[in-house]
C-alpha positions in Angstrom: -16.3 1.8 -19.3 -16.0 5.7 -18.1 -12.1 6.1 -18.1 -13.3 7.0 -14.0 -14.8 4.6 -13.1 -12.5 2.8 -10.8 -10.9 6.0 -9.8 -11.5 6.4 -5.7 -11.3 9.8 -4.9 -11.3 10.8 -0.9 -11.7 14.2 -0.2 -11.5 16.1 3.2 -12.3 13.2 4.9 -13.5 13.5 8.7 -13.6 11.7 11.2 -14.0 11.7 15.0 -14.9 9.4 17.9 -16.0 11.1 20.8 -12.8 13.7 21.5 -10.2 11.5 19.3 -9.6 12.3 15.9 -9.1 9.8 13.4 -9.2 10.8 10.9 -8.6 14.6 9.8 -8.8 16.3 6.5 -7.6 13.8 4.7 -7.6 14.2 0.6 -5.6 11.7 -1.7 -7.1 10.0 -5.1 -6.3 6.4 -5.9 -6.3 6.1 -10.2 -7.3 2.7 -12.2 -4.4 0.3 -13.7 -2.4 0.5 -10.4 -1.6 -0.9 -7.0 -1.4 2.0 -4.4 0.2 1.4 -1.2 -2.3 2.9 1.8 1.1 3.0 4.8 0.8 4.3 8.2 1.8 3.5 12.1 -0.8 1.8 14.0 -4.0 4.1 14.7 -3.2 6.3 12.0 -6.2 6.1 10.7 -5.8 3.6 7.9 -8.9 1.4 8.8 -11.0 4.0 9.8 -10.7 5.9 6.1 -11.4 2.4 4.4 -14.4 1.7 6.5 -15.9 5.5 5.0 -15.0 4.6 1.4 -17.3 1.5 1.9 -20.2 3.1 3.6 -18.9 1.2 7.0 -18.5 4.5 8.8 -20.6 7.9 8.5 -17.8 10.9 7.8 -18.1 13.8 10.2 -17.3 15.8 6.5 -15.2 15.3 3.2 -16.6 12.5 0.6 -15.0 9.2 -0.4 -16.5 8.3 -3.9 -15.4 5.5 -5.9 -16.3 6.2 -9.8 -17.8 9.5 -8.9 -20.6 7.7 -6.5 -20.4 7.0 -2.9 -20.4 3.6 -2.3 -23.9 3.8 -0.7 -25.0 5.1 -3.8 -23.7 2.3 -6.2 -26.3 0.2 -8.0 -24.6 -2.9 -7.9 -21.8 -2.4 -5.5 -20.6 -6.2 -5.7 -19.6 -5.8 -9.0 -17.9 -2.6 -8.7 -16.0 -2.8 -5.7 -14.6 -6.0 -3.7 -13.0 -5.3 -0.5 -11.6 -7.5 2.5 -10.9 -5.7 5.9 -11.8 -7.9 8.6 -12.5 -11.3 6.5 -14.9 -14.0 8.6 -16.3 -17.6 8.2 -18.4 -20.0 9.5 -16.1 -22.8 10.9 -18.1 -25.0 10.2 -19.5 -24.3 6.1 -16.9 -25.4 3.5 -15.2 -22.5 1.6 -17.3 -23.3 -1.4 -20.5 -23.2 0.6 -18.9 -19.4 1.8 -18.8 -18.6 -1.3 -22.0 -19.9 -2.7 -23.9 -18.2 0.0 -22.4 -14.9 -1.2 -23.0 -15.7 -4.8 -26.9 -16.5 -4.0 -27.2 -13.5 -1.8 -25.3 -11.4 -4.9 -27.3 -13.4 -7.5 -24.0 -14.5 -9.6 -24.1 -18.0 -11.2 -22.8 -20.8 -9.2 -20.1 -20.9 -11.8 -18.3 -17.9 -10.7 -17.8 -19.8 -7.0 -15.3 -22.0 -9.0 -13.6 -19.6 -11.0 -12.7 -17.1 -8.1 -11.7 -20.5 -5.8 -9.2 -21.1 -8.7 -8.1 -17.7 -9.5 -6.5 -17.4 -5.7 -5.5 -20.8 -5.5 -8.0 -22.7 -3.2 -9.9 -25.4 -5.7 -8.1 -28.1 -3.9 -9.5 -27.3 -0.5 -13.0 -25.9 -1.9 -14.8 -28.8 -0.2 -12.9 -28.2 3.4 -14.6 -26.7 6.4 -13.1 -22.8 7.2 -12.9 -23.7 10.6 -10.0 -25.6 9.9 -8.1 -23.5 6.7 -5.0 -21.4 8.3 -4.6 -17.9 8.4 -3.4 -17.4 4.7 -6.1 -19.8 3.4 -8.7 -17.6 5.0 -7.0 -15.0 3.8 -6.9 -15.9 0.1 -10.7 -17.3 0.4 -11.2 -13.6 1.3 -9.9 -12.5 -1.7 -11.8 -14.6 -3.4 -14.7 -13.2 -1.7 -14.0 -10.0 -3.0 -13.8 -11.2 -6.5 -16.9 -12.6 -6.9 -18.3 -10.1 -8.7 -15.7 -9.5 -11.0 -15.3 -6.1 -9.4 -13.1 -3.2 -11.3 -12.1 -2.1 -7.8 -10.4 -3.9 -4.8 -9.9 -2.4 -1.6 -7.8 -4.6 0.9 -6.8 -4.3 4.8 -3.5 -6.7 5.2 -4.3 -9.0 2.4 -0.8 -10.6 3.2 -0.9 -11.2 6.8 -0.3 -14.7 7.9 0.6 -15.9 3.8 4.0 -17.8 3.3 6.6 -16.6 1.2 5.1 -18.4 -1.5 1.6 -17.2 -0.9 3.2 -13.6 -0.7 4.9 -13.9 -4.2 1.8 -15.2 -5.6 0.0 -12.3 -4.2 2.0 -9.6 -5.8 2.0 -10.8 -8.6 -1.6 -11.4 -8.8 -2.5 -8.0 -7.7 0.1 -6.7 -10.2 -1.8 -8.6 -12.8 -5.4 -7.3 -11.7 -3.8 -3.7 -12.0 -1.7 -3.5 -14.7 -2.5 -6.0 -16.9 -6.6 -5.7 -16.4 -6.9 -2.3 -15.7 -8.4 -2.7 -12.2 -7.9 -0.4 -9.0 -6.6 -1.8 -6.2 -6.1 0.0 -2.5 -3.7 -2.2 -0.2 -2.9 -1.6 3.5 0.2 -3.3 4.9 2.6 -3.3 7.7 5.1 -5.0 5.0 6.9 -2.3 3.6 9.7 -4.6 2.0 7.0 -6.3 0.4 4.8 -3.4 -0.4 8.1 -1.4 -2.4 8.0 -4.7 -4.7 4.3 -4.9 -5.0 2.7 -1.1 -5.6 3.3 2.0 -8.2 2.2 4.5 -5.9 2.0 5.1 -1.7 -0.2 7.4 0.6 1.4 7.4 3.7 -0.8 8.4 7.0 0.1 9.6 10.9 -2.1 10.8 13.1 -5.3 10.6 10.8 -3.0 12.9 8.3 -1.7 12.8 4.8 1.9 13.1 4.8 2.7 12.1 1.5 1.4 10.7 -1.5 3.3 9.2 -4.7 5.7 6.8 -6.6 8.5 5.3 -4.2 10.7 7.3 -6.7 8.7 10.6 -6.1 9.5 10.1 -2.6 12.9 9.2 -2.8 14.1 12.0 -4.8 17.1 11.7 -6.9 19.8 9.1 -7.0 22.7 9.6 -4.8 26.4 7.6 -4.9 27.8 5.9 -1.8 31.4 6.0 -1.1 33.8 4.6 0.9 37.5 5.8 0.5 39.8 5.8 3.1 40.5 9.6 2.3 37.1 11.3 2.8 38.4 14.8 2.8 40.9 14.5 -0.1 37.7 12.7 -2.4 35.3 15.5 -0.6 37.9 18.4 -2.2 38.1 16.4 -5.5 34.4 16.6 -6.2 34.3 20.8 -6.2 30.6 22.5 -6.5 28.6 18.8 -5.6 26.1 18.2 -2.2 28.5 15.9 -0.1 27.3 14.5 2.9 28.7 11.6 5.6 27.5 8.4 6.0 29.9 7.2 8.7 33.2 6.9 9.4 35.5 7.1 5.8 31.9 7.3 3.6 30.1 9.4 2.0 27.0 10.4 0.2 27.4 12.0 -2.9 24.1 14.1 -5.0 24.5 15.3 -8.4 26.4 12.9 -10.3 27.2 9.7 -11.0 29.2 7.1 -10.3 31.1 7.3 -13.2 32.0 11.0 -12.9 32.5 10.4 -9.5 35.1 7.5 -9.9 36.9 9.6 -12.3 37.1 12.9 -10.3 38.8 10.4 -7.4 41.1 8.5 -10.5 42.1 12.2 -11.0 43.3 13.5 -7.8 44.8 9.8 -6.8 42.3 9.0 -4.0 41.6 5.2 -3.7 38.1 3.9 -3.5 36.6 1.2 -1.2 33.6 1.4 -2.2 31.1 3.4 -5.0 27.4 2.2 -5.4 24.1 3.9 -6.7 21.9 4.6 -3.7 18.1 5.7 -3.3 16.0 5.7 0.3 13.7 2.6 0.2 10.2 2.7 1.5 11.3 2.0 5.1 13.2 4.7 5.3 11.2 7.0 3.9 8.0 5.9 6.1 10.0 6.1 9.3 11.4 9.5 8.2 7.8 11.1 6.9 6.1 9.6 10.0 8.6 9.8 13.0 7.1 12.5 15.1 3.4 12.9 14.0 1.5 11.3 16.5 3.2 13.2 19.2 2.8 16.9 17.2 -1.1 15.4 17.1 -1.0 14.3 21.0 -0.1 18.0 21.6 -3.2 19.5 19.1 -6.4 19.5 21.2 -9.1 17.2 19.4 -6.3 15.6 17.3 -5.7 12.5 18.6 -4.9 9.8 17.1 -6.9 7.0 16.5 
């Protein structure tokens, strides 16, 4: 297999509805044999760019290619690229039956029914009716939807939404597996940034139909920085000469370019007792709130740039 062929590559991606923007010159690239994190505030556009990768939604301009071909242009799109953004059932068909109609449709071997209803974790309720699975069963019988052809690329809106904290475990580390142990690409909205800092290698965070960032957490965090607590800030703050030290509320501080152990030694030095000295990096929710706080009301103020 073409070392690109699961790469997804979206490239000045347009979009417009009327006079909102939704999305607007938007470039990132999403690379095989990892989970990327696709982040961003409701109406930021999140939905809207997946529905263009797929061929759901006609760009204004820009190109969304997945392997180097729109997805239009794919000759056997089910077994390239599974996706689940808004999954469906017929109450009333059993999720086997869901499947099988998919499969016949797809013209996959009944076997493969089985082996996705296993690989997500539904063979015991196979023979059930939809209609009456919860929200994370229908969930995971998207998923397996998705899989049934095997495809190298998975594209998912909310894949954890309504899953229990088992369910949720099981799904990072299935995706994890998919990714990095099979060399697959998989694309995953969320609203669960806890869960999507355990889950992904890399983010693209949106606002206002805008890329804001793109990267590892750690790209995004920046360096390490030490948290202290003394109950002599200003005695530790002249103790550590020529380092960035900032506040962090009342008797702490936030210490960059060095570590704790030079740190402790600079305060053993000059006598100044420590409370408290910790390793510290930004996690994702606080660099999400601190990339995207702001942008939909720069783009409420930019005529034509709604957000959307």
């Amino acid at each position: 297999m073409p070392e690109d062929a699961g790469r997804i590559v979206v490239s000045e991606l347009t979009k417009t509805f009327g006079d909102v923007r939704a999305v607007d010159g938007l470039s990132f690239t999403v690379e095989p044999g990892s989970v990327t994190g696709f982040l961003g505030p409701n109406g930021a556009g999140k939905t809207t760019t997946l529905r263009m990768a797929l061929g759901l939604v006609v760009p204004d301009s820009g190109t969304a290619t997945i392997g180097g071909r729109t997805y239009a242009s794919l000759k056997n799109p089910i077994e390239q690229v599974g996706a689940v953004l808004d999954p469906t059932f017929h109450p009333g068909r059993s999720g086997r039956n869901h499947l099988r109609a998919y499969a016949v449709a797809a013209g996959l071997p009944d076997q493969r029914v089985d082996e996705v209803l296993d690989q997500v974790g539904l063979a015991s309720a196979a023979r059930r009716k939809a209609g009456g699975y919860s929200l994370g069963m229908r969930q995971r019988l998207g998923l397996a939807t998705a899989l049934l052809g095997n495809p190298q690329v998975l594209i998912l809106d909310e894949p954890a939404n309504g899953l229990d904290p088992e369910g949720i475990t099981w799904l990072r580390g299935f995706l994890r597996h998919l990714a990095r142990g099979e060399g697959r690409t998989v694309l995953v909205s969320s609203h669960l940034l806890a869960e999507v800092q355990q889950t992904v290698d890399r983010v693209v965070i949106l606002a206002a139909g805008r890329l804001v960032r793109e990267g590892t957490i750690q790209e995004l965090a920046g360096a390490e920085r030490v948290r202290v607590r003394t109950p002599d800030p200003d005695a530790l703050r002249a103790a550590l000469p020529g380092l960035e030290v900032g506040d962090d509320g009342p008797g702490t501080l936030v210490v960059s370019g060095a570590d704790t152990d030079t740190i402790g030694a600079a305060a053993f030095r000059a006598g100044v007792e420590l409370h408290e000295l910790a390793t510290t990096r930004s996690d994702l929710e606080e660099i999400y709130f601190r990339l995207t706080t702001g942008q939909e009301q720069f783009a409420a103020a930019q005529p034509g740039q709604a957000v959307a």
